[in-house]
N, C-alpha and C positions, 0 to 999 in steps of 0.2 A: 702189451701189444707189440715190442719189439722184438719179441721172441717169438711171434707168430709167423704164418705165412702170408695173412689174410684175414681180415674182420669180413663175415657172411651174414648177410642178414635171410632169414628162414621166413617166406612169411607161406602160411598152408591152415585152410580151415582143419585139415584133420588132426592137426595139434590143442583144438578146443575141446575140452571135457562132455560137454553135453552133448555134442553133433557125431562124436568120435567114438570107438567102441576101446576096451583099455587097452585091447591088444594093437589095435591100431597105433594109437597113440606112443605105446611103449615101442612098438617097430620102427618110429619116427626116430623113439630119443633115441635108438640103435643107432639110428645113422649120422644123429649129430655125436654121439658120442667116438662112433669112427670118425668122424672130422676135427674132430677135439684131440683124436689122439694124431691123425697128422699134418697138426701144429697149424689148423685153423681155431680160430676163436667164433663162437658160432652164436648170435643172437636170434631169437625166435619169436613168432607172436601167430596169432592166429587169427587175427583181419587187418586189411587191408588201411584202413585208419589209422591205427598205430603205426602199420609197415612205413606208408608214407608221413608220418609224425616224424619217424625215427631215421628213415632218412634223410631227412630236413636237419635232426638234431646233430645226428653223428656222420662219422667218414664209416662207408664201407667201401669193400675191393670186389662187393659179386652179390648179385641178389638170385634165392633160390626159391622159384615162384609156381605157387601152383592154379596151375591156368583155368581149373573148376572152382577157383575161389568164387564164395558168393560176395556181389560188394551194391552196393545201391547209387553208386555214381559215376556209373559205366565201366570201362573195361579196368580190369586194375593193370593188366600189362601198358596198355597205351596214359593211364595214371603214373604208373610204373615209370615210363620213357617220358612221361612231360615233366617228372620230376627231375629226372638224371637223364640226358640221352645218352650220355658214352658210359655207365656201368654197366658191363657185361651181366648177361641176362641167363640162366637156365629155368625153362620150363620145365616141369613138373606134370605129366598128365597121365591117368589112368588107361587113355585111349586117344590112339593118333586118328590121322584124318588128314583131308584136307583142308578142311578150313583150320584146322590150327597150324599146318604149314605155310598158311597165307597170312596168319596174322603174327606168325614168326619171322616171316621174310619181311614183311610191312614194317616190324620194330624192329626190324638189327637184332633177333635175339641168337646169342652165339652158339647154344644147345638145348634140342630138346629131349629129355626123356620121360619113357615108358615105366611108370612105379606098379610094382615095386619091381627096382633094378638091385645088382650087384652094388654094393659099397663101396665097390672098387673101381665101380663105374665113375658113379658120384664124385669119388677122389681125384680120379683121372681125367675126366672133363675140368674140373675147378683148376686143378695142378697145370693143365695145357692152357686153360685162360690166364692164368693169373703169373705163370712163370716162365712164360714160353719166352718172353725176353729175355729171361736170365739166363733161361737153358740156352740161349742161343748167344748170348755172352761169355757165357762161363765154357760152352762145347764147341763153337765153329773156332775157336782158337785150336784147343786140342785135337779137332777133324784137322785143319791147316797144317801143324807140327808134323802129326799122323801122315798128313797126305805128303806133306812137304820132304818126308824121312824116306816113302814109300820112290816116292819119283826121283829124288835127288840124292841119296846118299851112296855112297860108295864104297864100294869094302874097301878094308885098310890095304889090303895086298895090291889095289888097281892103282895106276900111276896116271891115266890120262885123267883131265879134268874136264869138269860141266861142257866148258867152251866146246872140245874135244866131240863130249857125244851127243852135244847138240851141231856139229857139223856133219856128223854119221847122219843125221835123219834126213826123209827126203819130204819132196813138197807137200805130204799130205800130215806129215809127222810136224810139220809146222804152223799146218792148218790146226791139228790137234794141241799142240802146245798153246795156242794163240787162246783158242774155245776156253782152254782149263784157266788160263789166266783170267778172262773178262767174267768167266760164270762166276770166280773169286772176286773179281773188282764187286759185281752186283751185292754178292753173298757181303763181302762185309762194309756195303753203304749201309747195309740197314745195322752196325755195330757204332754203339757210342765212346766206349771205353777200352777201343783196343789200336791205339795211335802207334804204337810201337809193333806191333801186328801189322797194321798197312806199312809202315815204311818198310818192315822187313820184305812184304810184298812187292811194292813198288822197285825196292832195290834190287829184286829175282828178273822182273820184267823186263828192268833199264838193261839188266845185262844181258836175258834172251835177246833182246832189241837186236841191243849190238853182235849176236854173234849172228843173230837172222839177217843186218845189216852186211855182214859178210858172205853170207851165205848166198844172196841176192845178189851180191857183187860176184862172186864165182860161178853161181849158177845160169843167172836171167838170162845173158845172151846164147844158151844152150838149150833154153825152153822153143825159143823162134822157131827152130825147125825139127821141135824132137815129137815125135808122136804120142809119148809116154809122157810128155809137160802136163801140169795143169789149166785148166782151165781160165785160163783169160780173158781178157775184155773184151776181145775180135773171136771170143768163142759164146760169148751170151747169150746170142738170139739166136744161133744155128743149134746151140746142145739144149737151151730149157723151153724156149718162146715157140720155134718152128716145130717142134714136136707136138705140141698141143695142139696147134694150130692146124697141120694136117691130119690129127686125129677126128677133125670136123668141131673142135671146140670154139665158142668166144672167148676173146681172149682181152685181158684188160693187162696191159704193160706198164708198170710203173715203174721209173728212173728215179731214185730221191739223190738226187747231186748233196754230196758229200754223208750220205749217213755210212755212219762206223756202226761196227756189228753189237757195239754193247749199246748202240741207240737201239737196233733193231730187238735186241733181247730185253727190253725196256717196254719194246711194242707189240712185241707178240705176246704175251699174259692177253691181253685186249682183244684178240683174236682167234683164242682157242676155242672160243663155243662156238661160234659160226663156221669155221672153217675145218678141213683135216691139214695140215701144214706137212711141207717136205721142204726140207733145207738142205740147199748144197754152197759151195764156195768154192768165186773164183780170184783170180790176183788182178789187181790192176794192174797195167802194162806202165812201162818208164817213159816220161813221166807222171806221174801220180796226180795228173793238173783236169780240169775239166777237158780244156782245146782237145790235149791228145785220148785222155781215155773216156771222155763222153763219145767224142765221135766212131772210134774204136768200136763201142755197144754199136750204135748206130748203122755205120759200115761196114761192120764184119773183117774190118782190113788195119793192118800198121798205118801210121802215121806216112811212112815212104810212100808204100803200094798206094795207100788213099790220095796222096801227091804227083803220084806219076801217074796215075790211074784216071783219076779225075781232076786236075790241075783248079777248073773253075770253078770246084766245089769246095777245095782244100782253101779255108781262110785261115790267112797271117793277120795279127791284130795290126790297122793300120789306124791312119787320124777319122776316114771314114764312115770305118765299121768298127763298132763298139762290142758289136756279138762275134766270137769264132766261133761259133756254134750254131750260127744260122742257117745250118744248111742240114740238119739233123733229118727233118723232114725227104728230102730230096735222097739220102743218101740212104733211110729208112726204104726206101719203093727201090732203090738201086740191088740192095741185098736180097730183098723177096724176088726181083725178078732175076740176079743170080742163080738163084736157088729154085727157078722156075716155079714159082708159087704165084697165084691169081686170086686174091681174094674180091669178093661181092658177099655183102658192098665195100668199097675200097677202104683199105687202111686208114685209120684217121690222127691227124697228130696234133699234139697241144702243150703249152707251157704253162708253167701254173707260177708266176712270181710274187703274185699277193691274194690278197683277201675277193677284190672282183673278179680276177682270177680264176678262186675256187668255185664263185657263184655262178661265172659263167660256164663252167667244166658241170658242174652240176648241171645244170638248166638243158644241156647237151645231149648229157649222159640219162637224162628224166627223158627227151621228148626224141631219144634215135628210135627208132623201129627195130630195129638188128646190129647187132658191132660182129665184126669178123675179127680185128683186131683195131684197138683202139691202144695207141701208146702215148703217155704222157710223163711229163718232164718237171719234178715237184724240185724248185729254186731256194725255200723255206729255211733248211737246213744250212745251205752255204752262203747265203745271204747272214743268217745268224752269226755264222763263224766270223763273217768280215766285219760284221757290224760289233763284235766281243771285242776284235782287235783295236776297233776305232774311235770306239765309243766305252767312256767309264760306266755309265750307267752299266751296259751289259757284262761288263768285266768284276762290276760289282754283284748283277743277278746272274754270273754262271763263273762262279772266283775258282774252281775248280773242275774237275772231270764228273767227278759225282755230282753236282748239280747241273751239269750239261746235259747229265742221262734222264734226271728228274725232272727235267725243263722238258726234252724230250717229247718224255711220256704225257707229260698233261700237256703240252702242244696236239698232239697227236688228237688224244682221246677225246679235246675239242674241237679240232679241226674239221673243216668238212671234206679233208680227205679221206676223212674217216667215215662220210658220210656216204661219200661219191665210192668207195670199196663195198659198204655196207650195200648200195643199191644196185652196184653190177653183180654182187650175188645173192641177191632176191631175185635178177634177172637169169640166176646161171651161168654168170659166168664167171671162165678162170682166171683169179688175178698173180700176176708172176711180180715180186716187189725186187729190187735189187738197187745199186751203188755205184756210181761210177768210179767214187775213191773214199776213201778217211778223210781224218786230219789228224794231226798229233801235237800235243803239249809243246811248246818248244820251249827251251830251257839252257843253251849253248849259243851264244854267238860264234860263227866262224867269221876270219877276214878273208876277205875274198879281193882278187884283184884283177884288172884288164886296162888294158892300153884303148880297148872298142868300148863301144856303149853295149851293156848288156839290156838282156828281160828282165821286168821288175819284180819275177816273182823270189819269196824269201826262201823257197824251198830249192826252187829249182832255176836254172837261169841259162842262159842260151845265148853266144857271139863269139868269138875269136878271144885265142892265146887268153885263155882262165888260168888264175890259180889261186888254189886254197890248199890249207892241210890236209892230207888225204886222209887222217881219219874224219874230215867232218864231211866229206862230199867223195860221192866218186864222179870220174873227170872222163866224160866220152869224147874221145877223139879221133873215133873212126863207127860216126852216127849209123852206117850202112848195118853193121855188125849187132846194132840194136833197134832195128829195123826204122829207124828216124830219119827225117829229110838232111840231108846235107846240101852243100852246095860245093863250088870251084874254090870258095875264098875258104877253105879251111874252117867250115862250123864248126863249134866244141859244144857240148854241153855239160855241165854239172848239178849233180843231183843229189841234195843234202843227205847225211844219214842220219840214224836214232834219233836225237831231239836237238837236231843242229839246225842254227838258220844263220842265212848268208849275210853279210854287211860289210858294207865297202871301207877299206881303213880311213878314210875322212868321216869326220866326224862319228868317229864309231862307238864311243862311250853312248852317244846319245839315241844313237840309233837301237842301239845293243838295250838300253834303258826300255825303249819307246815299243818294242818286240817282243821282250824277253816274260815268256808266261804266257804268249797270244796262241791261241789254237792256228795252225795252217797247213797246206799240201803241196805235193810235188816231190817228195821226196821217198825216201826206201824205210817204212818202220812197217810192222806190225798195223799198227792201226790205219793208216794209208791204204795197205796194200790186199789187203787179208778181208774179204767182203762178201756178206751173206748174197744169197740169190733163190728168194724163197717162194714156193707156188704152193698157192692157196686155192683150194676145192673146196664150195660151198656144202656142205653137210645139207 
């Protein structure tokens, strides 16, 4: 048995003597006998009595079943499945249909075929049920090496290094590097035995990071007013939402505050049959925090211009107000009527922070008559982040990145904003999903120092004469140049890089302790900044 690939158990009345013609019979042992030769071990019986005796007795790894079996105490597939649910099932039938694609879908069964088939079939169906973990063990390493030689290596004669031609690329060349990395984060959660594999990976990432963390530092303040920039956060609703929207569509806006794009490629599997998906990406603007790049989406304007522009809409977190964000609503009807746009019936807007929440978004979204546009604000995801850093419980159910994406998903696929998507496109209408930032690992403490009280955040922080090491933060000291409020008294900002977070030199060992491993934002990485923005058409 250790030399095999797979113990099969055969159960098929056309293997009994009397009911069978010889030739039949003998074209059967044909094909156990190609089984036998690749390195299956193939047990056979011809009724269903024995079949389920023998798998009571013994271990098998596949059952090869034929679905005209006669049996006297109902179906032998659904026997079959109350015996084993999780052994992979192949039917066996003379003639397809529908009702045996219904009682395939009803049992999990993983193939059906039409006999008599190729041998090669037979072999090839069992070989993809029964090995497809290995082959995926034993080959997405060698794709990775492969892929990893194709992208990154460098003839002997070239003298610049990685760093080098990853400062040559421009913003879209960094969109694409980020994709190839996280489709790889995905690709190898689902690997058990390849630890030395991910860290080689992770170790590719840390260091794109850091040269993207430079790159961001030379470049961003030259996106502000270049035409040829990417697409940013005060570019969302004018490049993907308003387009729809004058096309005469309904439109359903959804903001997920803090999802990172391998949450999103987590979610969208979930989404393919119902929808046609188009993905595009844009950056968060500095910094990487809800206050500045939420309202940004909202406003269509910098952190300054939204300042100077509308002073009593621009909130500073004070003892009062506990939301900077309270004015998303207001600032949303501000940018339609820039842009000279009049929707009926009017815009509608909503936050979604818990579970009543979703019930009452639902309840909304069941009893509107018509949406023109309806935009809403899902809290779920960034709430989760603070609550991982706060709380051991969560830091024991999400100890890593790959259980954050997997938490994610089955978040999601129960949620009812899965619900409340599902029902605005039974209504028709187009949902546009997108990000207002990441978060990233953190893993570095920096010290950070000031004479003034600064902003609490660990990423990013805000008040007079900052300083830190300049590889862990970069230091804005002329906010105007990065389109941010300044004032008369010399504001500074600094904005952590790669997987750095800020800590005051007092008591810093324990602070350093008490941070170090928590997911957070505000600052310049990869996952932060680099954010799907994706519109979905109901099929």
């Amino acid at each position: 048995m250790e030399n095999t690939k797979g113990r099969i158990l055969w159960i098929d009345s056309a293997l009994r003597v009397p009911l069978a013609s010889p030739y039949l019979k003998s074209e059967l042992k044909l094909y156990v006998r190609f089984l036998e030769y690749h390195g299956y071990d193939v047990v056979v019986t011809d009724n269903g009595v024995e079949g389920i005796a023998l798998l009571r007795e013994k271990t098998f790894h596949a059952v090869l079943l034929n679905y005209e079996l006669p049996t006297r105490n109902g179906d032998m597939l659904s026997r079959t499945r109350k015996e084993d649910a999780h052994i992979p099932v192949i039917l066996l039938t003379k003639v397809g249909g529908q009702e045996i694609m219904e009682k395939a879908s009803l049992h999990g069964v993983n193939d059906v075929l039409i006999m008599p088939t190729n041998p090669r079939q037979l072999v090839s169906s069992l070989a993809f049920l029964l090995e497809k973990q290995n082959m995926r063990e034993t080959y997405t390493p060698q794709a990775y090496v492969k892929n990893f030689n194709k992208q990154y290596a460098l003839e002997h004669s070239q003298t610049h290094t990685l760093l080098d031609e990853l400062h040559d690329k421009d913003w879209q060349a960094w969109i694409d590097a980020y994709v190839h990395f996280v489709e790889w984060d995905i690709r190898l959660d689902s690997l058990s035995n390849v630890d030395e594999l991910k860290t080689i990976h992770a170790s590719e990432k840390r260091e794109a990071n850091s040269a993207f963390a430079d790159y961001i530092q030379n470049t961003y303040s030259l996106w502000l007013d270049d035409e040829n920039s990417p697409a940013l956060s005060v570019d969302v609703f004018y490049k993907y939402v308003i387009p729809e929207i004058q096309m005469g569509k309904s439109v359903l806006f959804v903001v997920m505050d803090c999802m990172r794009l391998d949450h999103w490629l987590k979610i969208e599997p979930l989404l393919y049959r119902d929808f046609r998906i188009t993905k595009h990406y844009h950056y968060s603007i500095l910094p990487t925090t809800t206050r500045y790049a939420r309202n940004a989406i909202f406003s269509g304007l910098f952190p300054r211009d939204l300042a100077e522009r509308y002073p009593e809409l621009y909130a500073e977190p004070d003892e009062g107000h506990t939301s900077i964000n309270r004015y998303e609503k207001e600032l949303l009807y501000l940018q339609l009527e820039r842009h000279g746009i009049v929707l009926k019936p009017s815009p509608h807007y909503f936050k979604i922070f818990d579970a009543r929440g979703e019930i009452q978004y639902l309840q909304w979204l069941t009893d509107a008559n018509r949406i023109s546009l309806a935009a809403v604000v899902v809290d779920f995801l960034d709430m989760l982040t603070h609550l991982r850093s706060e709380e051991s419980l969560f830091q024991q159910l999400i100890p890593n990145e790959e259980a954050f994406r997997t938490l994610v998903q089955t978040w999601f696929q129960s949620s009812r904003l899965y619900k409340i998507i599902n029902l605005a496109a039974e209504r028709g209408t187009t949902i546009i999903i997108t990000s207002d930032h990441g978060s990233v690992l953190c893993q570095n403490a920096a010290k950070i120092s000031s004479h003034h009280e600064l902003t609490s955040g660990l990423r990013a922080k805000e008040g007079k004469n900052i300083s830190c090491a300049p590889e862990a933060g970069l230091l804005i000291d002329d906010p105007e140049a990065y389109r941010l409020p300044g004032d008369a008294a010399a504001k500074n900002y600094i904005i952590a890089k790669e997987d750095y977070f800020f800590v005051y030199e007092r008591q810093f060992n324990v602070y350093k302790e008490m941070f170090e491993g928590s997911f957070q934002h505000g600052g310049i990485s990869f996952e932060e900044m680099i954010l799907p923005c994706v519109v979905l058409e109901p099929r």
